[in-house]
C-alpha positions as CSV (number, residue, x, y, z in Angstrom):
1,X,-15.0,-7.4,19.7
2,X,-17.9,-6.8,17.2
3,X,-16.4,-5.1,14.3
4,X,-18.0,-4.0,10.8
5,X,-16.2,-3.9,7.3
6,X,-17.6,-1.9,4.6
7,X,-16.7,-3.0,1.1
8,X,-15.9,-6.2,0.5
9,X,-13.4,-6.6,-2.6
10,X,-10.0,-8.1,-2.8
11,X,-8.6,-6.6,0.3
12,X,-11.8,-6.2,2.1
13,X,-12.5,-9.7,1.9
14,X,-9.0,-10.8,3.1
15,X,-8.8,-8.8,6.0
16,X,-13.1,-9.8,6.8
17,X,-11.1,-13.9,7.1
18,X,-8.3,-11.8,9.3
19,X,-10.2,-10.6,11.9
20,X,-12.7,-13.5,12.1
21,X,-9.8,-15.7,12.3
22,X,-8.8,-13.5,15.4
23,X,-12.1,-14.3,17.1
24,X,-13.9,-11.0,16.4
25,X,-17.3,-11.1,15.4
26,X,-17.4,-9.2,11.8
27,X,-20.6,-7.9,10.2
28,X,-19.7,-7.0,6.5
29,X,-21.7,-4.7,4.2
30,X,-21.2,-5.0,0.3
31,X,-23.8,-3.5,-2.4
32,X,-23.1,-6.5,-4.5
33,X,-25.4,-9.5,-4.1
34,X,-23.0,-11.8,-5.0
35,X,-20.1,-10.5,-2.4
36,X,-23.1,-10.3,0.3
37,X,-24.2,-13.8,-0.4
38,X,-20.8,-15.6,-0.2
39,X,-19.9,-13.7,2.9
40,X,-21.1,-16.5,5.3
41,X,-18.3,-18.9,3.7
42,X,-15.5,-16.7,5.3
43,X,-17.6,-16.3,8.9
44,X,-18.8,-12.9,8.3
45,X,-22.3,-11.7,8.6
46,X,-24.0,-10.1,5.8
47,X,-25.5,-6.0,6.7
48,X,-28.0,-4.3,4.4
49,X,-26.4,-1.0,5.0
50,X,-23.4,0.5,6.7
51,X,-26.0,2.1,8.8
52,X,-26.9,-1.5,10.2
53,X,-22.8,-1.5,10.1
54,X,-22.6,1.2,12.9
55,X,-25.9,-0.3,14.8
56,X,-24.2,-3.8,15.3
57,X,-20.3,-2.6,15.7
58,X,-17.9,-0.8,18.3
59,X,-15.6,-0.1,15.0
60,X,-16.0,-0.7,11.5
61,X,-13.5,-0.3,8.8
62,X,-14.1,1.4,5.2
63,X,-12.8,-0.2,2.0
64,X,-14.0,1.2,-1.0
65,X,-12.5,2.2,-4.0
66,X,-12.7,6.1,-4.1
67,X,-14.1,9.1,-2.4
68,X,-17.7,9.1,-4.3
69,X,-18.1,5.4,-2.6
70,X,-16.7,6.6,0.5
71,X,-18.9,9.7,0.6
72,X,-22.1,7.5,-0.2
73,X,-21.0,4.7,2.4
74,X,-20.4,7.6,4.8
75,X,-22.5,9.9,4.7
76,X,-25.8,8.7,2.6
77,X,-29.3,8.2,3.4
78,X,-28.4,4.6,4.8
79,X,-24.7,5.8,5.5
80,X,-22.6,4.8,8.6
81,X,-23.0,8.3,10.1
82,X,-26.7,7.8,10.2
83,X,-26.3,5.2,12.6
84,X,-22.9,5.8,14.9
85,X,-22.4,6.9,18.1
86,X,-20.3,9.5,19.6
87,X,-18.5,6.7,20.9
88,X,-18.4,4.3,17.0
89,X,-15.2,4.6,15.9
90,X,-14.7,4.5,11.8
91,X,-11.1,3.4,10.7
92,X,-10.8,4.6,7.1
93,X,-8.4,2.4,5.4
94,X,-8.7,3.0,1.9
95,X,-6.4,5.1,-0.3
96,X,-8.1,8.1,-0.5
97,X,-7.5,12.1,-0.6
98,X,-6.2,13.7,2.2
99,X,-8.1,16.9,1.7
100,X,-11.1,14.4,2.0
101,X,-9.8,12.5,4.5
102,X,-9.7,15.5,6.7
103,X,-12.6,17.2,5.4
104,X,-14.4,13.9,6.5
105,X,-12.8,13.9,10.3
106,X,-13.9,17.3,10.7
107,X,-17.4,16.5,9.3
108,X,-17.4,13.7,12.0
109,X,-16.7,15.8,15.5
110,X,-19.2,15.1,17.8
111,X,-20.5,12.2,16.0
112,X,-18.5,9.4,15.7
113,X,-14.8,8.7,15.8
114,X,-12.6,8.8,13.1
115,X,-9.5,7.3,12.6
116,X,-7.2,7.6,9.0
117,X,-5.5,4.7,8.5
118,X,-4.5,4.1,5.1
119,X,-2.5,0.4,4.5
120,X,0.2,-1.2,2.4
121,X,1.0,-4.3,1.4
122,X,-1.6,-5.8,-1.1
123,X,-3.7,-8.3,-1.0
124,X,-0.9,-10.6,-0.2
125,X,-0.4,-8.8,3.1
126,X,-4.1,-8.3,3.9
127,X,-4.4,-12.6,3.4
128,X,-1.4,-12.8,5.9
129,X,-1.7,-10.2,8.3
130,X,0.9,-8.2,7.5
131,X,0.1,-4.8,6.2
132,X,1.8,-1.7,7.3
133,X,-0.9,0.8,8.8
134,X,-0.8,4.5,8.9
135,X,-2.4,5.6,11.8
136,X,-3.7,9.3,12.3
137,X,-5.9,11.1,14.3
138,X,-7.1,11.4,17.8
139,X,-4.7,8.6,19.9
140,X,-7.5,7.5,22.2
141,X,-9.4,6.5,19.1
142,X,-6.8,4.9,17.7
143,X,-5.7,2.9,20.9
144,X,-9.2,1.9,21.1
145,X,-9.0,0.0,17.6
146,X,-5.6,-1.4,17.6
147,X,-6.9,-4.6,18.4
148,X,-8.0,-4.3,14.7
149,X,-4.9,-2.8,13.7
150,X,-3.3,-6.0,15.3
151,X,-4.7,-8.3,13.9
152,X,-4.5,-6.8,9.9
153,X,-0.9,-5.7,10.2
154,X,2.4,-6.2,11.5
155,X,3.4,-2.7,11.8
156,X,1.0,0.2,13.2
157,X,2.8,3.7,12.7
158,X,0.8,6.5,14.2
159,X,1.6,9.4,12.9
160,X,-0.2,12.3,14.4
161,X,-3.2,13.8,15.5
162,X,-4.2,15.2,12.3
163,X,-6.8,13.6,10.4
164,X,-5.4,13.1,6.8
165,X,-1.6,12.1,7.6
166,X,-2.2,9.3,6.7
167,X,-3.9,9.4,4.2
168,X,-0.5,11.7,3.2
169,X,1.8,9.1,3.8
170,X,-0.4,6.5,1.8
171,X,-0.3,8.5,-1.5
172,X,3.5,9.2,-1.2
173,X,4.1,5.4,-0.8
174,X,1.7,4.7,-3.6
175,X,3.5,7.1,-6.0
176,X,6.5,5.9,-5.3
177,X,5.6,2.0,-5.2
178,X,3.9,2.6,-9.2
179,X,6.7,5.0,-10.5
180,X,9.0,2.0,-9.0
181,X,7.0,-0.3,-10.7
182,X,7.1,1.9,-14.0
183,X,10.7,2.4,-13.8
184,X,11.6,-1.5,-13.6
185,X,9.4,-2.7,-16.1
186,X,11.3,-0.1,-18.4
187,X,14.2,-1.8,-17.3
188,X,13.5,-4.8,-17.6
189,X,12.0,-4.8,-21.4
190,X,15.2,-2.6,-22.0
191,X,17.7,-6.1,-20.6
192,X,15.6,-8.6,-22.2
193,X,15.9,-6.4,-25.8
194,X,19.5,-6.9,-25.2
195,X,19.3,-10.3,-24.4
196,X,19.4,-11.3,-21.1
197,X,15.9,-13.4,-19.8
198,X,13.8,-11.4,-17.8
199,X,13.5,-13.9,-14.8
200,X,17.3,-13.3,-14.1
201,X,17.1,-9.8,-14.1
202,X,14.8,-10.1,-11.7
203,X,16.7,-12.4,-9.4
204,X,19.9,-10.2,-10.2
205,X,18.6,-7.0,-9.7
206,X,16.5,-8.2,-6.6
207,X,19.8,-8.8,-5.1
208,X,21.8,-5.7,-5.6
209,X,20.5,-2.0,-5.5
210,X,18.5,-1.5,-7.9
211,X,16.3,-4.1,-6.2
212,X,12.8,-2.7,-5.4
213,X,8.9,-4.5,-3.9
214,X,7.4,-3.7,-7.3
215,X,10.4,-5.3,-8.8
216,X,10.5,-8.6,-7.6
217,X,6.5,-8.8,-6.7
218,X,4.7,-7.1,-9.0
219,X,6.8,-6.7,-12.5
220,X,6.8,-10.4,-13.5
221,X,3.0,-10.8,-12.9
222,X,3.3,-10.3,-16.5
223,X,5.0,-13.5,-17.7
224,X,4.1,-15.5,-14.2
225,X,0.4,-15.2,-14.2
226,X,-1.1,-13.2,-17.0
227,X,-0.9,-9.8,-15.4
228,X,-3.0,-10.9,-12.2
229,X,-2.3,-9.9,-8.7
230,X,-5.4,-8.9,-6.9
231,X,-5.1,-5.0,-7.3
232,X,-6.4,-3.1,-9.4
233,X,-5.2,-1.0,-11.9
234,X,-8.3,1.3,-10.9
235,X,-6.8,1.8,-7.7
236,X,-3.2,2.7,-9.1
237,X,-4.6,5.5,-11.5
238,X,-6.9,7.0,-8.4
239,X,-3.4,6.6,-6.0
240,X,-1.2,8.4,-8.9
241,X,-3.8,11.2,-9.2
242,X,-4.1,11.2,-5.1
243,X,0.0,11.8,-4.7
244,X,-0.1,14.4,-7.7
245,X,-2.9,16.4,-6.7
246,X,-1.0,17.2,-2.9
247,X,2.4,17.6,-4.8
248,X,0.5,20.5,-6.9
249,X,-0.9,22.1,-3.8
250,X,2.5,22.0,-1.8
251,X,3.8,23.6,-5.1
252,X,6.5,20.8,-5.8
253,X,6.8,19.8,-9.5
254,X,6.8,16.0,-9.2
255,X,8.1,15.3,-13.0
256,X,9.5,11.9,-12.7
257,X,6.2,11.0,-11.0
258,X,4.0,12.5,-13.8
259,X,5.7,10.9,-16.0
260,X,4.9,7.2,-14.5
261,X,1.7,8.7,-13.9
262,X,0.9,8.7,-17.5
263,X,2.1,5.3,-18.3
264,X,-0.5,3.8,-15.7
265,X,-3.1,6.6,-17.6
266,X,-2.3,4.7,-21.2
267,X,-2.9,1.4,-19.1
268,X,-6.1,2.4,-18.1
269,X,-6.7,3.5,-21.2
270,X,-5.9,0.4,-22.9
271,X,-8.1,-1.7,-20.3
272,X,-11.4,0.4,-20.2
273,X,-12.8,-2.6,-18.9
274,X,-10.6,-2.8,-15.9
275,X,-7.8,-5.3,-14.3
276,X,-4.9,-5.6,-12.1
277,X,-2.0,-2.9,-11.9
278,X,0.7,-5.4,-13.9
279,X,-0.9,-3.9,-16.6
280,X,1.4,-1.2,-15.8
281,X,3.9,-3.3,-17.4
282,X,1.9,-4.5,-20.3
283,X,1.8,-1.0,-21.6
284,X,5.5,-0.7,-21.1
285,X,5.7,-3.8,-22.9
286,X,3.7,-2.4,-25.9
287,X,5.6,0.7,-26.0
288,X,8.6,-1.8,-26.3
289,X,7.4,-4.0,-28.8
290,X,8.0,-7.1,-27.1
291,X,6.3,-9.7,-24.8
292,X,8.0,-10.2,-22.3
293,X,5.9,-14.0,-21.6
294,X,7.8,-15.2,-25.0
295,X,11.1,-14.4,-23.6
296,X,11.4,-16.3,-20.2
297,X,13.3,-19.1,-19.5
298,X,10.4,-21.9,-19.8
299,X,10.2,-20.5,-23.4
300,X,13.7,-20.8,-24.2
């Protein structure tokens, strides 16, 4: 199947090797130079546009950061739209608005397909093919690109004909995977302060039921690998904004997720210049006082 990605970053790249891997032919669009340039080394071939996307591809699949990329990559002057058929199906995969999400399906009726279907599971599940997609929209169109869907994830949940569901469900698990990831680095600072090493908290805790994903994957980034993982703190403050902008229009008060919301705000905040979301817990960690690098077992 020829297939198009647009946006080509950390997950976009991963899951450009996934479906070249499953023997489709991928053509790839990316506005940087460099990412367009290296995109032959992972079997992908480089498009000047996502217009030349929608020329050369049944279905292509958008990756971008936000809903000003996605708007451009959509809808500009060498936007996919400008080039898709009635019958070009776009899977949009990033975490974006549901209001734009939906606002973007009804923008495509009559021409091209649009499918909503939001993933989870990092980077580390894009290089392994095993995100979790959230399917919505029309079922036909979403039958016609599971052998996408198959070969990026291990679990497709379709969950409705509405455009934007899920793009709903994404920014609930989102919210809840950074307040998670909030909450047990708070936790974790809190143990080591009262001296236990943060390493076996983790292996305690990822045992018994306080255990959480953000726990056990994400949390000791900080004293494991310097606060890398592959996603972006960028993406965590758009996602927290995402999940509290639809909890203000359904008129439900969200507190403990504002408040986790503002510790990923004063990470951003301290990292103007950008960088992965364990920086979540770097800003617990200065809150704290502590590193919590200097207090693992290796150091001890």
């Amino acid at each position: 199947m020829k297939v198009g990605i647009i946006g080509v970053g950390n997950m976009g790249r991963r899951m450009a090797e996934r479906l070249v891997a499953a023997g489709h032919e991928v053509h790839a669009y990316d506005p940087r130079e460099e990412v367009s340039l290296s995109l032959p080394e992972i079997g992908a071939i480089p498009a000047s546009s996502p217009a030349v996307v929608a020329e050369e591809t049944q279905a292509a699949i958008l990756m971008v950061l936000n809903s000003t990329q996605a708007e451009q990559a959509i809808w500009g002057e060498h936007g996919y739209a400008a080039a898709a058929s009635v019958d070009s199906a776009l899977n949009i995969m990033s975490s974006l608005p549901p209001a734009f999400v939906a606002e973007t399906a009804r923008r495509a009726e009559g021409r091209f397909r649009l499918v909503d279907s939001p993933v989870s599971g990092g980077v580390e599940g894009a290089a392994a093919g095993t995100l979790t997609i959230m399917a919505s929209g029309d079922k036909t169109a979403c039958e016609a690109v599971r052998p996408l869907h198959e070969a990026l994830g291990k679990s497709v949940m379709w969950l409705g004909p509405q455009p934007g569901l899920g793009a709903t469900m994404k920014a609930v698990n989102q919210a809840m995977y950074f307040t998670a990831m909030a909450s047990a680095a708070e936790m974790v600072a809190t143990a080591v302060k009262a001296g236990l090493d943060p390493d076996t908290v983790v292996d305690v805790v990822g045992m018994s039921s306080g255990d959480s994903w953000a726990l056990r994957n994400r949390v000791p980034l900080s004293w494991r690998s310097d606060y890398t993982s592959g996603g972006a703190l960028a993406v965590a403050l758009k996602d927290m904004d995402a999940a509290l902008e639809l909890a203000e229009h359904l008129e439900i008060e969200a507190p403990i997720t504002r408040a986790a919301a503002q510790i990923v705000a004063e990470a951003a905040r301290r990292h103007p210049e950008g960088g992965d979301d364990p920086l979540i817990v770097e800003a617990v960690e200065a809150r704290s006082g502590l590193k919590l690098s200097e207090r693992t077992r290796k150091s001890s």
